[in-house]
C-alpha positions as CSV (number, residue, x, y, z in Angstrom):
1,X,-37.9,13.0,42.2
2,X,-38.2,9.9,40.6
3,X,-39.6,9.8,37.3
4,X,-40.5,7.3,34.6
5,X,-41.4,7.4,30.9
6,X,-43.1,4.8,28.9
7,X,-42.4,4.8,25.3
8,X,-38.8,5.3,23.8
9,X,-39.6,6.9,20.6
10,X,-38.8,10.1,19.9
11,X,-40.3,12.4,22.1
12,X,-39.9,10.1,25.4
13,X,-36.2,9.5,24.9
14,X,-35.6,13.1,24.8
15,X,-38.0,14.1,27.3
16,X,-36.6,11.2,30.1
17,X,-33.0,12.0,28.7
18,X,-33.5,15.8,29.6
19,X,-35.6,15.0,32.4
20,X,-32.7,13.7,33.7
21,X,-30.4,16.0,32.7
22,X,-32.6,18.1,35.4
23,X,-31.6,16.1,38.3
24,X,-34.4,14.0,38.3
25,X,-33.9,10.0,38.5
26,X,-35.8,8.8,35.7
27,X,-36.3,5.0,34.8
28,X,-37.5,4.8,30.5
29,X,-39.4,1.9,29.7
30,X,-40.4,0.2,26.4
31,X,-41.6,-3.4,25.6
32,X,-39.7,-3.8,22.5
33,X,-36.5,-5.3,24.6
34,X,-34.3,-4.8,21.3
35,X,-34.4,-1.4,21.4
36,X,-33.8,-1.3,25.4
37,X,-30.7,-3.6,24.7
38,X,-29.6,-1.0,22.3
39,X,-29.9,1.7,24.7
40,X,-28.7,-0.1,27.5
41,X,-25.5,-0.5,25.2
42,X,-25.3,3.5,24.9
43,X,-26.4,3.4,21.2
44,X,-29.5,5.7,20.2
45,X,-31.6,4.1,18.0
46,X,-32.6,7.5,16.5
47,X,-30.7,10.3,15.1
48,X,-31.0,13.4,17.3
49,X,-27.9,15.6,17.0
50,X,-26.3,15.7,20.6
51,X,-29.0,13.4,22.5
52,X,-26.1,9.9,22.6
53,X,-23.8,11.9,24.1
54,X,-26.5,14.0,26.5
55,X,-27.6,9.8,27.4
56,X,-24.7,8.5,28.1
57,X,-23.6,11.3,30.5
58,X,-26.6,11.1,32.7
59,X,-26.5,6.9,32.5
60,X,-23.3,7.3,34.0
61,X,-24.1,9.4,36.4
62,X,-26.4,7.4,38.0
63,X,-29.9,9.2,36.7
64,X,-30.9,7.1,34.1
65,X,-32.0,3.5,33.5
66,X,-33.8,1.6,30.4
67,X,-35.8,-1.3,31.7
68,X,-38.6,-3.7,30.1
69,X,-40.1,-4.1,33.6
70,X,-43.3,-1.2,34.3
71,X,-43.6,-2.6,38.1
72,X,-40.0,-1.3,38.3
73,X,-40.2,1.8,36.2
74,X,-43.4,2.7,38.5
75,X,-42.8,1.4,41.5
76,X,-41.7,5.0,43.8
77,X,-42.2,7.4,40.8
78,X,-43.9,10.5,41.5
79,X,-44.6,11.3,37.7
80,X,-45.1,8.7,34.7
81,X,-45.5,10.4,31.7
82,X,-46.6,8.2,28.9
83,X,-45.4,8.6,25.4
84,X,-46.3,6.2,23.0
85,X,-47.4,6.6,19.9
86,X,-50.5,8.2,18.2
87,X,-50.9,7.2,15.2
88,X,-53.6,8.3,12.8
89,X,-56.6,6.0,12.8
90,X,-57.1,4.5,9.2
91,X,-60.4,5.4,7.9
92,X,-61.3,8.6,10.0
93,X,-57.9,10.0,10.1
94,X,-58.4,10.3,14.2
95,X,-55.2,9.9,15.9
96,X,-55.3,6.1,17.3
97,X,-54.9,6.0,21.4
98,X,-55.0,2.1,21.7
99,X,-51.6,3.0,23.2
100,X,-52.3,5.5,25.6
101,X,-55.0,3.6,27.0
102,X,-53.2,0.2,27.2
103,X,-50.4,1.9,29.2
104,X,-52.5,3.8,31.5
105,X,-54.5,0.5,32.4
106,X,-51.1,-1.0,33.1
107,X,-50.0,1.8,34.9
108,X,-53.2,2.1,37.5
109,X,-52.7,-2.1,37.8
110,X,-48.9,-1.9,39.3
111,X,-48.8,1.8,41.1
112,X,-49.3,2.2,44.5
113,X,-48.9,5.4,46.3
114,X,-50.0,8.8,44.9
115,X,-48.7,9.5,41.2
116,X,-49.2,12.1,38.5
117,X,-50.0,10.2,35.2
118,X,-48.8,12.7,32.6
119,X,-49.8,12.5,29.0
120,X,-46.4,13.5,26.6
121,X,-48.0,12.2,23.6
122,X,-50.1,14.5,21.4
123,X,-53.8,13.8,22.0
124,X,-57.1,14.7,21.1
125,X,-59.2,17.0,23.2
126,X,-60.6,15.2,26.0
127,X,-58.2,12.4,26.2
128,X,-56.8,13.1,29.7
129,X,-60.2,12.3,31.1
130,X,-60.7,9.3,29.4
131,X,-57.4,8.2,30.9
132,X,-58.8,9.3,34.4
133,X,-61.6,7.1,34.1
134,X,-59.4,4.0,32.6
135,X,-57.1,4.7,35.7
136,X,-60.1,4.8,38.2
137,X,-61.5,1.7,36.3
138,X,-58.5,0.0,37.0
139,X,-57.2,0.9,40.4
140,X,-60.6,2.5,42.1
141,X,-58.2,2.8,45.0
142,X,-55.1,4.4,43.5
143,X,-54.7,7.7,44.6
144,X,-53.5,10.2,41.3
145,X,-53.9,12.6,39.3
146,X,-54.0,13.1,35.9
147,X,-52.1,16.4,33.8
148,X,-51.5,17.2,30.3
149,X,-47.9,18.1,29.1
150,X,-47.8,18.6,25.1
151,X,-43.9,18.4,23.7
152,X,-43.3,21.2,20.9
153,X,-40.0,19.5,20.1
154,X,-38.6,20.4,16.5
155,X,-36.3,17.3,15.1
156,X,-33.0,17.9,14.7
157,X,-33.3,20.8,17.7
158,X,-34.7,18.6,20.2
159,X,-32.6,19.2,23.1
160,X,-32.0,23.0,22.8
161,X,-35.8,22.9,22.4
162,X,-36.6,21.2,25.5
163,X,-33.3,22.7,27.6
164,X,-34.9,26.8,26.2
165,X,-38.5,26.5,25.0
166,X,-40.3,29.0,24.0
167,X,-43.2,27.6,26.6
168,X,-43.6,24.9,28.8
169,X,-47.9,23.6,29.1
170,X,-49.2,22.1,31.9
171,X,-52.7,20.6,32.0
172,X,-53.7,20.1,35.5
173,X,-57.1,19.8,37.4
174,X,-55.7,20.8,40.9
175,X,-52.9,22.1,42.8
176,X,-51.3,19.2,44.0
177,X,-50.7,18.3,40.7
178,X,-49.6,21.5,39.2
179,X,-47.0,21.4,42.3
180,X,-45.7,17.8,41.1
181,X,-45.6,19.2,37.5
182,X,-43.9,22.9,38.7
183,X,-41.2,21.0,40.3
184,X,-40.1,18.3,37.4
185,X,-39.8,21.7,35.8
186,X,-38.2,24.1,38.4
187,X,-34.6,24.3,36.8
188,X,-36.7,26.1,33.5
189,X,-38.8,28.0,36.1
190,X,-35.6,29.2,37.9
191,X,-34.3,30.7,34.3
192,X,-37.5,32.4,33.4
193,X,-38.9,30.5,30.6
194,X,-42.4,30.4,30.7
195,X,-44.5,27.7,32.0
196,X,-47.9,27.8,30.9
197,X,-50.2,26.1,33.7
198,X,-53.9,25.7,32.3
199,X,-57.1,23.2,32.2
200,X,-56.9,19.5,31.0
201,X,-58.6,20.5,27.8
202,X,-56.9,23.7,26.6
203,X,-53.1,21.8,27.0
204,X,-54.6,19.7,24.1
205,X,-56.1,22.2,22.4
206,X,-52.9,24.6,22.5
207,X,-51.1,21.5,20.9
208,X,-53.0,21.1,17.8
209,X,-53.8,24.6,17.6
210,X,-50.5,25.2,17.3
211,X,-48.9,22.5,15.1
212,X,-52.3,23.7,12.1
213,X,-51.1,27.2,12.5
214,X,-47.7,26.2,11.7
215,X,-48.6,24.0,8.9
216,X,-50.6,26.6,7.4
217,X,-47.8,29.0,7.1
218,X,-45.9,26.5,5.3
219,X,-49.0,25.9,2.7
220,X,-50.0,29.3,2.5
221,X,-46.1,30.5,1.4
222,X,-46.4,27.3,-0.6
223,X,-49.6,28.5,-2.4
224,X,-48.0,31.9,-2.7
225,X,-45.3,31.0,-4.3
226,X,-46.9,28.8,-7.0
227,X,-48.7,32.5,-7.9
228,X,-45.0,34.0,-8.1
229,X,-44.3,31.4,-10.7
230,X,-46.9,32.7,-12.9
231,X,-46.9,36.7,-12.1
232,X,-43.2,37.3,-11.9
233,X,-42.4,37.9,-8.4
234,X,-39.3,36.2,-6.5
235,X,-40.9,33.9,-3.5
236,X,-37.5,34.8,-1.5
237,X,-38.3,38.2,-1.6
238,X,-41.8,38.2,-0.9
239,X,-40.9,35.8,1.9
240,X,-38.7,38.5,3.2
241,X,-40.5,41.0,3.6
242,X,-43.5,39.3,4.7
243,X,-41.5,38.0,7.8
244,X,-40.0,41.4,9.0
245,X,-43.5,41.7,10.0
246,X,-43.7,41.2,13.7
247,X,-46.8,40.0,13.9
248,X,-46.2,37.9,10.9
249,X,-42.3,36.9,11.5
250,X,-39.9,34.5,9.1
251,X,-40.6,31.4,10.7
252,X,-42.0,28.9,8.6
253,X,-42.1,30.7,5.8
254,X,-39.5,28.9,3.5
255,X,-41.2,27.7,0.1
256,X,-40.5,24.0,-0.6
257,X,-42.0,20.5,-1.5
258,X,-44.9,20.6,1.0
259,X,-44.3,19.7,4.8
260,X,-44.4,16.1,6.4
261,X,-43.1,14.6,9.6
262,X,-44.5,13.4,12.8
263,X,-46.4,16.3,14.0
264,X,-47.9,18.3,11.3
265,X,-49.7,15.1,8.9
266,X,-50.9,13.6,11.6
267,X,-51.9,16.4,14.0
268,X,-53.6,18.5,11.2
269,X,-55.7,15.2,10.0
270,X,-57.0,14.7,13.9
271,X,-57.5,18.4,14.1
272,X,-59.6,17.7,11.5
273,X,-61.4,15.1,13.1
274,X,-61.8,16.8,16.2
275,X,-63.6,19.2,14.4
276,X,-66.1,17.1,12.5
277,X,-66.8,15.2,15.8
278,X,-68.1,18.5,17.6
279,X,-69.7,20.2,14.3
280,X,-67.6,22.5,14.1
281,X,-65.6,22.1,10.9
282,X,-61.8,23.0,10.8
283,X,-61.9,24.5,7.4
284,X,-58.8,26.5,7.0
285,X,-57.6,23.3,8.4
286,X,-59.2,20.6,6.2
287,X,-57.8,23.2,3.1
288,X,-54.3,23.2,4.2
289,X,-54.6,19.4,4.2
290,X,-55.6,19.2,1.2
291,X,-53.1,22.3,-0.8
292,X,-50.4,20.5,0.9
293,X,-51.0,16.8,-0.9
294,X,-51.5,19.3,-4.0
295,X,-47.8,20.7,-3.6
296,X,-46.3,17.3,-3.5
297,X,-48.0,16.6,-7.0
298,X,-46.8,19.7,-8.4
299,X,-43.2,19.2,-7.9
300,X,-43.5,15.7,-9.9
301,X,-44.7,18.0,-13.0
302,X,-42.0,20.1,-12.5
303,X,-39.3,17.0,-12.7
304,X,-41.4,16.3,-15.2
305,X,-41.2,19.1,-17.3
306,X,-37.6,19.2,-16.7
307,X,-37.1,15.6,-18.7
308,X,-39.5,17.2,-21.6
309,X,-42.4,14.9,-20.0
310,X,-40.7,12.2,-20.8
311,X,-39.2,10.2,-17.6
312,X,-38.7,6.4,-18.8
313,X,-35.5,5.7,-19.3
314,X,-34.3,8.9,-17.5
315,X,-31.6,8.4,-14.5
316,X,-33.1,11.1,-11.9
317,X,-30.4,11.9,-8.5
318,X,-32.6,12.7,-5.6
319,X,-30.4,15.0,-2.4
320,X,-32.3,14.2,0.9
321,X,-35.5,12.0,1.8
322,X,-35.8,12.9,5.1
323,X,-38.7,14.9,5.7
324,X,-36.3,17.7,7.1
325,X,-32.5,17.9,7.7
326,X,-30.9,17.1,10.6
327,X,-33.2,13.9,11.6
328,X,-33.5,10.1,9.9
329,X,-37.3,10.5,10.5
330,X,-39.3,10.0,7.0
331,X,-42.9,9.8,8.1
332,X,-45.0,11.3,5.5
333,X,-42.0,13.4,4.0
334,X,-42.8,14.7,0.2
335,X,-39.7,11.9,-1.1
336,X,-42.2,9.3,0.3
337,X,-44.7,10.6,-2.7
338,X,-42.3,11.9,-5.3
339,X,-39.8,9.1,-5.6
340,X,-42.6,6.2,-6.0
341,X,-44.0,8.4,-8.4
342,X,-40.5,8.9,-10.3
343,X,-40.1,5.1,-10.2
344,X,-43.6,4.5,-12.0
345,X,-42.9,6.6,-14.8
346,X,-39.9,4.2,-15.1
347,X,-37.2,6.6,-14.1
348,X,-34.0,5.1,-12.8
349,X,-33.9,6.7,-9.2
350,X,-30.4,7.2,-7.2
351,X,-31.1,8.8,-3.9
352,X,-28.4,10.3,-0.9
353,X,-29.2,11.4,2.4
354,X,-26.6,11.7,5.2
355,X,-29.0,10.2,7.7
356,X,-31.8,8.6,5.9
357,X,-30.7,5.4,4.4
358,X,-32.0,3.1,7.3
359,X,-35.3,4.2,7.2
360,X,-35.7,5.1,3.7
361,X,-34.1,0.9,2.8
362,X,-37.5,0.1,3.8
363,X,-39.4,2.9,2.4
364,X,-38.2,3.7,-1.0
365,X,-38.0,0.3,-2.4
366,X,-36.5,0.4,-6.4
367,X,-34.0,2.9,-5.6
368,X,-30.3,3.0,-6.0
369,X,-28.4,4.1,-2.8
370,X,-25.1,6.5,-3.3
371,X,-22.9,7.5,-0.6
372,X,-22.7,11.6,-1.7
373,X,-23.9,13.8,-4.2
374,X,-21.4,13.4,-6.7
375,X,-21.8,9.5,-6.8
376,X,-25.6,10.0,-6.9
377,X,-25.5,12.3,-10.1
378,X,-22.9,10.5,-12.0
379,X,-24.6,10.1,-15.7
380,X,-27.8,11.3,-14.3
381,X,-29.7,13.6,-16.4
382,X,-31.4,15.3,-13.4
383,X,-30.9,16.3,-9.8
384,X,-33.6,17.0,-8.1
385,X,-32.9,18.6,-4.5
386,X,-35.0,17.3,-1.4
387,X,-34.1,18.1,1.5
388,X,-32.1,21.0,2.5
389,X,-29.1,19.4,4.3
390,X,-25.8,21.3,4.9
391,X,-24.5,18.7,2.5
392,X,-26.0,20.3,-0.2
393,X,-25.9,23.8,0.7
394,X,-22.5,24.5,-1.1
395,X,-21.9,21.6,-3.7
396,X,-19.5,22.3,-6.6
397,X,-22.0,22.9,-9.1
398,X,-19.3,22.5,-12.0
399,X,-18.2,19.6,-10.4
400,X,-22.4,18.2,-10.6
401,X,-22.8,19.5,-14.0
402,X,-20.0,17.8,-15.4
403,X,-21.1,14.5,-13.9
404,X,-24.0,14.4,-15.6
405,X,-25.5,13.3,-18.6
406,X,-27.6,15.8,-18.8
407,X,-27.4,18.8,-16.5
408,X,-30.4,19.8,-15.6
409,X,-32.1,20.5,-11.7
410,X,-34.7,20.7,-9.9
411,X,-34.1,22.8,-6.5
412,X,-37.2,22.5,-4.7
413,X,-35.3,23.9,-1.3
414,X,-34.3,27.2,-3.2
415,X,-30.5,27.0,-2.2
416,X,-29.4,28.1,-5.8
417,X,-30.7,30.2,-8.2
418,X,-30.6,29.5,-11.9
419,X,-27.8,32.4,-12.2
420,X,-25.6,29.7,-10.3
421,X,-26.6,27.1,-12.1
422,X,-26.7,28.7,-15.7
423,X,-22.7,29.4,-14.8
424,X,-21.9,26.0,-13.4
425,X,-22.8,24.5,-16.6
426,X,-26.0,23.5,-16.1
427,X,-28.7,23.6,-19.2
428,X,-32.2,23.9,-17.3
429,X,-32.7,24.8,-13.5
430,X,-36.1,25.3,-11.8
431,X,-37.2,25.8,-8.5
432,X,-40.0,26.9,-6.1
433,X,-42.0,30.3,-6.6
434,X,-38.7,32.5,-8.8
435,X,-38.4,33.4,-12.3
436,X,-38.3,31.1,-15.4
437,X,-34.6,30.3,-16.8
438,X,-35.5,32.0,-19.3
439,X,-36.4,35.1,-17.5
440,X,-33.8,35.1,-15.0
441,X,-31.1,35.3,-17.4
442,X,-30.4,36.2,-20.8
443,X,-27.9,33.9,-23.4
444,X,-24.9,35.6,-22.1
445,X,-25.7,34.4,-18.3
């Protein structure tokens, strides 16, 4: 069938490169006509591991187009999922669907013949209605339907995500269009991965539900760990054998600088929101909102106490500023509150990522670019380790201590421990929710 998605950002390339991938025809639309010229040229203008080579197969095989023009992305599509942005409202924190809206009016204007207008992007409860009744305001006469399809799409494992999910959800108000939605996704039916069909109002739901619970088991190991700090106990450990739990499991449950992103800032704030609106307050929600903003600040005292509380005049070497590895995506990652932070104490900051240069240029404004690790901590007098890339999952510590001014780290992903780091030459090491140097080893090492 023919299918079209409005919005290239992240989750509607994927979903219309995939889509096609299917079988389907699918025609992706944007206004920004820069960014169609770049795809139209085979270049992805975000970093998804595997998704330029995935495009340009299915380009060439005929399945899939990048245009500026709606009337020809809609005209004979069966399915238009719309996936613009949602981005949180400033002053309520509600997520803002100026978008959705726009393109749904513009949608109902041009379309002729039955159509399934899906909603990709991440909603508030109750959305798909309103879109009904902007669509039927528009177009009284348009024959459609309406469904809800929520993307649980991790960055940096989109595609394996959307080729093997865990769950498919559909959001439908009849049969006609769950049949339209079964069949854009009959090649996951046909390997038995679920497909969850439900009501307009529980597909959004199950979105935000899900995203909160996911960011509260980040914030809750988070909170653990900062108790491990002061009682003794080894975050890792407890970690471990919290996860072999199964009805706990070890997803999500990796200590670190607080979470960020796309999904789980925004999604958690509008959960919020929801919540307040109805009077019925989301407070396990609202708290992990609020623990999480608190993690970010307590890894700047740790740097901190690392340069004896004294940070002006200190050269600091950052390792990652993408809010994850595997992705150039900084929204709301913890560098985008450390770093500044760093920089107004009047630290001298070098930063490397392997993929977040383009976006952080913008971003992180005062810092000093270096193309690896070693250039990064050349004379610094600490490293401080953001992001877990592969890059720095085996770096020759000996190598990084002797680079340095003074070697001293700050490994807020937990790859090391300070037994490594006490042998490599280093002279103080902390990290997240483990032992005190000084309790970790003795002067021998």
């Amino acid at each position: 069938m023919k299918i079209a998605v409005i919005g290239t950002g992240y989750v509607g390339l994927v979903s219309g490169v995939c889509f096609s991938d299917f079988g389907h025809d699918v025609v992706c639309v944007d206004k920004d006509s820069t960014k169609i010229e770049t795809l139209k040229q085979g270049d992805v203008p975000i970093y998804e591991p595997g998704l330029d080579a995935l495009m340009i197969k299915n380009v060439e095989a005929g399945r899939l187009s990048f245009t500026v023009d709606l009337s020809n992305a809609v005209e004979g599509a069966e399915a238009i999922f719309i996936a613009v942005g949602t981005p949180t409202r400033r002053g309520d924190g509600h997520a803002d669907l100026t978008y959705v809206m726009a393109a749904a009016e513009e949608v109902a204007k041009l379309a002729k013949d039955y159509v399934v207008i899906v909603t990709k992007s991440t909603v508030p409860v109750g959305t798909n209605r309103q879109v009904k009744q902007v669509v039927r305001k528009a177009n009284p006469d348009l024959d459609f339907d309406v469904a809800s399809n929520p993307e649980f799409l991790r960055e940096g494992a989109a595609i394996d995500d959307f080729m093997k999910p865990d769950r498919v959800v559909v959001g439908v108000q009849n049969d006609r269009a769950a049949d339209v939605m079964a069949e854009i996704y009959r090649p996951l039916f046909l390997r038995d991965f679920p497909i969850v069909t439900t009501d307009l109002e529980s597909a959004e739901m199950i979105k935000y539900a899900a995203n909160a619970f996911l960011a509260t088991k980040i914030t809750f190991i988070n909170e653990i760990a900062a108790l491990c700090e002061r009682t003794g106990a080894d975050i890792k450990q407890v970690s471990k054998g919290m996860g072999l739990d199964g009805r706990i499991g070890n997803k999500f449950l990796h200590a670190g600088p607080g979470y960020g992103g796309s999904c789980f800032p925004k999604d958690t704030k509008a959960l919020a929101r929801i919540g307040q609106e109805h009077a019925v307050p989301m407070q396990i929600t609202e708290t992990v909102i609020k623990v999480n903003e608190e993690t970010k600040r307590r890894m700047i005292d740790k740097i901190f106490d690392l340069c004896d509380g004294q940070l002006a005049g200190k050269t600091v070497a950052v390792f990652g500023v993408t809010f994850k590895p595997n992705t150039d995506d900084m929204r709301d990652a913890p560098s985008l509150t450390i770093v500044p932070a760093l920089i107004g104490a009047g630290a001298k900051v070098r930063v490397t990522d392997p993929q977040g240069h383009h976006e952080g240029a913008a971003l992180l404004p005062g810092v000093q670019w270096a193309e690896d690790a070693y250039k990064a901590a050349q004379n610094a007098d600490l490293v401080v380790i953001l992001t877990e890339w592969n890059e720095f999952r085996a770096l020759d510590l000996k190598r990084l201590a002797r680079r340095m001014t003074t070697p001293h780290m700050a490994d807020l992903r937990n790859i090391y421990s300070a037994h490594d780091a006490k042998r490599a030459g280093f002279t103080a090491y902390d990290s997240i929710g483990r032992a005190a140097w000084s309790t970790e080893i003795g002067p021998d090492g």
